[in-house]
Every structure is written in structure tokens, then in C-alpha cells.
C-alpha positions as CSV (number, residue, x, y, z in Angstrom):
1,X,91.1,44.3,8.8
2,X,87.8,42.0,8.4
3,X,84.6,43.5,7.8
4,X,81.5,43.5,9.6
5,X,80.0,40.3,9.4
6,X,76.7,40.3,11.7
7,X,73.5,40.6,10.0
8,X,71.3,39.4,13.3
9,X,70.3,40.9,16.5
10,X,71.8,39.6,19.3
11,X,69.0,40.4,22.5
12,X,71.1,42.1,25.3
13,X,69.6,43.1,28.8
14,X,68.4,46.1,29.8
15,X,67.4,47.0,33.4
16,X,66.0,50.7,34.6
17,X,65.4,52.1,37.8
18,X,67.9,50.6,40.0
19,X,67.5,47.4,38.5
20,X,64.2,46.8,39.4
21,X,63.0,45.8,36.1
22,X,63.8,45.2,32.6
23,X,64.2,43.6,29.4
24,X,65.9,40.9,27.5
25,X,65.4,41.6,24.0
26,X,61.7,42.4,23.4
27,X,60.7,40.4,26.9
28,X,60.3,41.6,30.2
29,X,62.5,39.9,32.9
30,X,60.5,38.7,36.0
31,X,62.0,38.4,39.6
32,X,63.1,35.0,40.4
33,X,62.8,35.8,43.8
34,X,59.5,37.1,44.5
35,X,58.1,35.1,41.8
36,X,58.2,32.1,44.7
37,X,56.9,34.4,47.7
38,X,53.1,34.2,48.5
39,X,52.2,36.8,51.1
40,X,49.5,34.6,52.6
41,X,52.1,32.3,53.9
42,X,53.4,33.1,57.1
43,X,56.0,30.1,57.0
44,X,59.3,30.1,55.1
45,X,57.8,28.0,52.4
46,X,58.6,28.6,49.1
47,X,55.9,27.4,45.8
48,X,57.5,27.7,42.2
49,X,54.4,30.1,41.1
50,X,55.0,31.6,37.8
51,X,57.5,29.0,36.7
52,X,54.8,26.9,36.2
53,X,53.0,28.9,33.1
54,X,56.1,31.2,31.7
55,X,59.6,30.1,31.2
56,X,61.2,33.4,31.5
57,X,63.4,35.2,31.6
58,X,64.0,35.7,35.1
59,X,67.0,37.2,37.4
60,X,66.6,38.1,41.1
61,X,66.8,41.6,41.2
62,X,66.9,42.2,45.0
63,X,70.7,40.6,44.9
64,X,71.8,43.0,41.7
65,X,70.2,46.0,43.2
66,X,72.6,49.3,43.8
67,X,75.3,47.4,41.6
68,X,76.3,49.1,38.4
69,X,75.6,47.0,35.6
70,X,76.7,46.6,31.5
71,X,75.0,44.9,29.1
72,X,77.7,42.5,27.1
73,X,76.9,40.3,24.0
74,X,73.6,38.1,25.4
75,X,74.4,38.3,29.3
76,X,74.7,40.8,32.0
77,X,78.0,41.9,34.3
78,X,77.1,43.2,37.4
79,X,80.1,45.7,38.7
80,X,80.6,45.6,42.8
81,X,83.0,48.4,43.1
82,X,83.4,48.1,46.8
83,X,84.8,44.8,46.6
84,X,86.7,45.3,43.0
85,X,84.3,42.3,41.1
86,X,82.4,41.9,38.7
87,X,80.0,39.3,38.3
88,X,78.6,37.6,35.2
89,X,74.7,36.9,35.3
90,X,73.7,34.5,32.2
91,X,71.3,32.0,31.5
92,X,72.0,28.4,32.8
93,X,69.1,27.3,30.4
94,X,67.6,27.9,27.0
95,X,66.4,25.1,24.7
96,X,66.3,26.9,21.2
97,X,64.7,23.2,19.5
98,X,62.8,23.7,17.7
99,X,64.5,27.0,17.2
100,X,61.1,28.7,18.2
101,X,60.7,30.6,22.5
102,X,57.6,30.0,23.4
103,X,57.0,31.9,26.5
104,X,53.9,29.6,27.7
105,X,54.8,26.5,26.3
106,X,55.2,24.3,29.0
107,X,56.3,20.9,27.4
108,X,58.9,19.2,29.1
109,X,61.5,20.1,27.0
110,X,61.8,24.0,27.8
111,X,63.2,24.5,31.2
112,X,62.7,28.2,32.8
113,X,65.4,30.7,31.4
114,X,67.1,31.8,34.5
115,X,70.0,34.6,34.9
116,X,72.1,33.5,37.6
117,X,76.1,34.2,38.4
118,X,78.4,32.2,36.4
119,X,82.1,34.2,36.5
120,X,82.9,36.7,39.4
121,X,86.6,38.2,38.4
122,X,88.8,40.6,40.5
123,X,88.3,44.1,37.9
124,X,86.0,46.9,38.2
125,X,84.1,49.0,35.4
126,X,86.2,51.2,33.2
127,X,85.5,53.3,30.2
128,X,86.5,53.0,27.4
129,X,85.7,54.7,23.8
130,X,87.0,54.7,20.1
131,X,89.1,57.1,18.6
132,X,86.8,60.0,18.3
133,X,85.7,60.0,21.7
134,X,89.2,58.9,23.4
135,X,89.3,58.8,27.5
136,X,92.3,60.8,29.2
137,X,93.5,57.4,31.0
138,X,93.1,55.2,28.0
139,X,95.8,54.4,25.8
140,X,96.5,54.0,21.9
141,X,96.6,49.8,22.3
142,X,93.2,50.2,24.0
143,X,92.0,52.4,21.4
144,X,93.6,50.1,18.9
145,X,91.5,47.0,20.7
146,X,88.3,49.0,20.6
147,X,88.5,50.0,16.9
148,X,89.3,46.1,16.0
149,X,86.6,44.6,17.9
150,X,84.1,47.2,16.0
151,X,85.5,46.8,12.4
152,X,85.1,43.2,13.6
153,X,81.3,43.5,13.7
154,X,81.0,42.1,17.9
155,X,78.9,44.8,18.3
156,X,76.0,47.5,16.6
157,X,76.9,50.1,18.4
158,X,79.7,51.8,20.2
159,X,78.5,52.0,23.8
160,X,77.9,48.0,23.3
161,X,81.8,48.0,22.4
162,X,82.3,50.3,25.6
163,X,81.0,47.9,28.3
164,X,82.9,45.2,27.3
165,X,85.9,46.8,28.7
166,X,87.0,46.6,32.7
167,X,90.4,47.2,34.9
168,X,91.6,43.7,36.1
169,X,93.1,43.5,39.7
170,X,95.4,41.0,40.4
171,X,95.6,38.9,43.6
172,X,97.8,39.4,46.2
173,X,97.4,37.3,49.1
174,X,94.1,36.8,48.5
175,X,93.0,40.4,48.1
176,X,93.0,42.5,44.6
177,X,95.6,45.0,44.5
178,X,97.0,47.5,42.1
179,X,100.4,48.4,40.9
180,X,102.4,49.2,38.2
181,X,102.6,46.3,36.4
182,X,99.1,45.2,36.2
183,X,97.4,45.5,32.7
184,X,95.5,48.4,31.8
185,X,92.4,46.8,30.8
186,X,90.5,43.7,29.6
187,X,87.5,42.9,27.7
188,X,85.1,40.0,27.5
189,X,83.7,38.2,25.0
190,X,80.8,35.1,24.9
191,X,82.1,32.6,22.4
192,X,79.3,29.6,23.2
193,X,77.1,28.9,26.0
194,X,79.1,29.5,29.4
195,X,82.2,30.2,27.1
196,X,84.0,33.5,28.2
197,X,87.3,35.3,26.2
198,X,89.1,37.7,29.2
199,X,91.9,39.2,26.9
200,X,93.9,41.7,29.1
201,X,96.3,44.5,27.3
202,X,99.3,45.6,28.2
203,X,100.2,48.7,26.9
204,X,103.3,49.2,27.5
205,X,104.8,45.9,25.9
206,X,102.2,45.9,23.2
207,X,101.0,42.5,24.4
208,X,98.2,41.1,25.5
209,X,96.8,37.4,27.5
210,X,94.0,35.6,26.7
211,X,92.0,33.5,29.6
212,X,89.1,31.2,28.3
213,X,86.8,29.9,31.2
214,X,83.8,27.1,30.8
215,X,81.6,26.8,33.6
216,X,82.8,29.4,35.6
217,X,86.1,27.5,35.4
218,X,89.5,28.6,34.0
219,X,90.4,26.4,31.1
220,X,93.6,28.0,29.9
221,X,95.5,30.8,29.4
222,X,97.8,32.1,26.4
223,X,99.9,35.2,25.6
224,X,99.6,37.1,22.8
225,X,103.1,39.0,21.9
226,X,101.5,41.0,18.7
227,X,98.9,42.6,16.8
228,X,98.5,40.3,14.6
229,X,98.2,37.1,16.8
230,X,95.4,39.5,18.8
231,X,93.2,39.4,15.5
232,X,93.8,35.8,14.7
233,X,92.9,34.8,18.2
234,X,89.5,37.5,17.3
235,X,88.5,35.9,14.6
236,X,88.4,32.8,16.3
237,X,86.1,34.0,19.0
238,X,83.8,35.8,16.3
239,X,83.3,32.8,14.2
240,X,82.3,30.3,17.2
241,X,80.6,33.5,19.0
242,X,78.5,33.8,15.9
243,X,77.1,30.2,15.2
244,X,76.3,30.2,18.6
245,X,74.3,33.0,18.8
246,X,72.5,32.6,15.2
247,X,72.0,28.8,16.3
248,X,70.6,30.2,19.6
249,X,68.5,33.1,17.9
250,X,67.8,33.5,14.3
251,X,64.7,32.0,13.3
């Protein structure tokens, strides 16, 4: 199995009290939505404010609030429960040239970094851990997956492995339902910018299925009938996940 390769820091989100504030990376994340609100105004009116001297990063916490949320690769996934979604928050903007954030630059060329939904897909939350600290629903493929995507070097840590894993629903007549032969779990992975890898394991067959989206878009779809295909198709996503994020991070 392939060794750890990262050797940079990928910034990830972190939000505290109820999602009310937080960090991404070293930076503090500042409400898009009252960012625009002056209370002297008595209209509906609405003045970029603080757009206009920091280009983020911003997300509007008032519409993530309550939600359970995970932290995955450089973007957030916000978990409805109620209505068995999860949506992915990630920025629609960052201009890395030249390959130096400046928070109060305001040339032209750097727009505001703004966190806004990109994917919503029908699956809810779900824990899952490595061998050591094995779940009594999960099974030996998803303990398989999570031990590959850690030798694999995706992630630092093992909770950062964790969140990457949710229950898919499928559809059935337009609502999410769930029966026997739905997968157990999925995973996500960021490949490029607005790239997303939804690999879903079936346990039972020892297979798995591999959906890429762009743009909030499905782009295709492939099964994967075998260990060893899983790692090839892995490898893939690692090598273009990591020249995107050292080309969007490492100075």
C-alpha cells in the first residue's frame, strides 16, 4: 500500500458555538450575512461593507446554524438530518496568483473568498473509525476503506479521516429511503476546485461506485468490482487532490 505522501497543511474549517464563529486555517471567518446589514437603515437595503477592505473568508452562519457540521479536506459539509442531506459549503473564489492571500489587498484581481453551497446529496452523517477504534455497525470493507485512505496520506489525523464518511440514501420517488440494498457508506474527497469523489461501499459484494461531480453537477459514474481497482481509482484522486491544493496553498 503507498505511503504517506503529504508534507503540507491543508487549512480546514473550524466553527464553535453553534456555528456562530470560526476559523479557516489561521483566519477568522466573518458572516456574509450581517457583514451587509447597517442597523441605521430602516429600508431593506443592503451595502457590501466589509467586502470592500477584507476578502475573507466569509460563510453566512445564520443559514448553517443548529446543523451538524464536518470539516473535509479544504471545505465544509453541513449535515441536515431532518431532511437526510448534506450540503457542501466551499469557496466559489480564491485567486492564489501570485501564490501570496492578502487579506487587505484590494486589487482587482482578488475577489472576496466566499463559502457558499455547491453539492447537497441525499446521506446523513455516520461514524466511522479505523481498526483500533471499530464502530458496532461498521463493517471490515469500511474499516478496510478507512485504513487505505490514511496509509494513503488524505488526511493528518484520524478524526479528519472520520468525517469524510456518510450513509447515502437513495431516491425513491423523489424522497430518500432506506432498505436493504443501499450501500453502507460513502466518503468524499476534493480532487480540484469544485471537483468532488462520492465513492459508495458495498459490503456485502466487496464493491464499490465512484460518482465525480463539477459544479455541483454529476459528471459520471463508474463501478469498482475490487480492491485493487479502489486504490488505483485513490491514487488518482490523491495525485490531482494534491497539486491542487499545494498550487492553491504552499507558498
Amino acid at each position: 500500500m503507498a505511503k504517506k505522501e503529504q508534507s503540507f497543511n491543508v487549512p480546514q474549517i473550524h466553527l464553535y458555538d453553534n456555528n456562530s464563529y470560526g476559523y479557516f486555517g489561521d483566519y477568522p471567518i466573518y458572516d456574509s450575512d450581517l457583514d451587509y446589514r447597517l442597523s441605521w437603515l430602516k429600508s431593506d437595503v443592503r451595502i457590501p461593507k466589509f467586502k470592500n477592505v477584507c476578502f475573507g473568508p466569509f460563510i453566512d452562519f445564520n443559514a448553517i446554524k443548529g446543523f451538524k457540521t464536518r470539516s473535509v479536506d479544504d471545505f465544509l459539509v453541513v449535515c441536515d438530518e431532518k431532511e437526510n442531506r448534506i450540503t457542501i459549503y466551499d469557496q466559489i473564489t480564491l485567486d492564489n496568483t501570485p501564490r501570496k492571500i492578502n487579506w487587505f489587498d484590494r486589487d482587482d484581481r482578488q475577489q472576496p473568498i466566499i463559502f457558499e453551497p455547491r453539492l447537497c446529496l441525499l446521506a446523513g452523517p455516520k461514524v466511522v473509525g479505523n481498526l483500533k477504534y471499530t464502530k458496532t455497525n461498521q463493517s471490515a470493507v469500511e474499516n478496510m476503506c478507512f485504513d487505505i485512505i490514511q496509509d494513503m496520506g488524505f488526511d493528518d489525523f484520524t478524526h479528519q479521516t472520520s468525517n469524510r464518511f456518510f450513509t447515502p440514501l437513495p431516491k425513491i420517488n423523489g424522497k430518500p429511503q432506506k432498505y436493504s440494498v443501499s450501500p453502507d457508506s460513502a466518503f468524499l474527497i476534493k480532487s480540484a476546485r469544485d471537483f468532488y469523489s462520492w465513492y459508495k461501499i458495498y459490503s456485502a459484494d466487496m464493491a464499490f461506485e465512484v460518482i465525480y461531480f463539477h459544479n455541483g453537477e454529476e459528471q459520471f459514474r463508474s463501478k469498482i468490482s475490487n480492491t485493487r481497482e479502489l486504490i488505483r481509482c485513490l491514487k488518482e484522486d490523491r495525485e490531482r487532490r494534491n497539486n491542487y491544493m499545494k498550487w492553491q496553498y504552499v507558498r
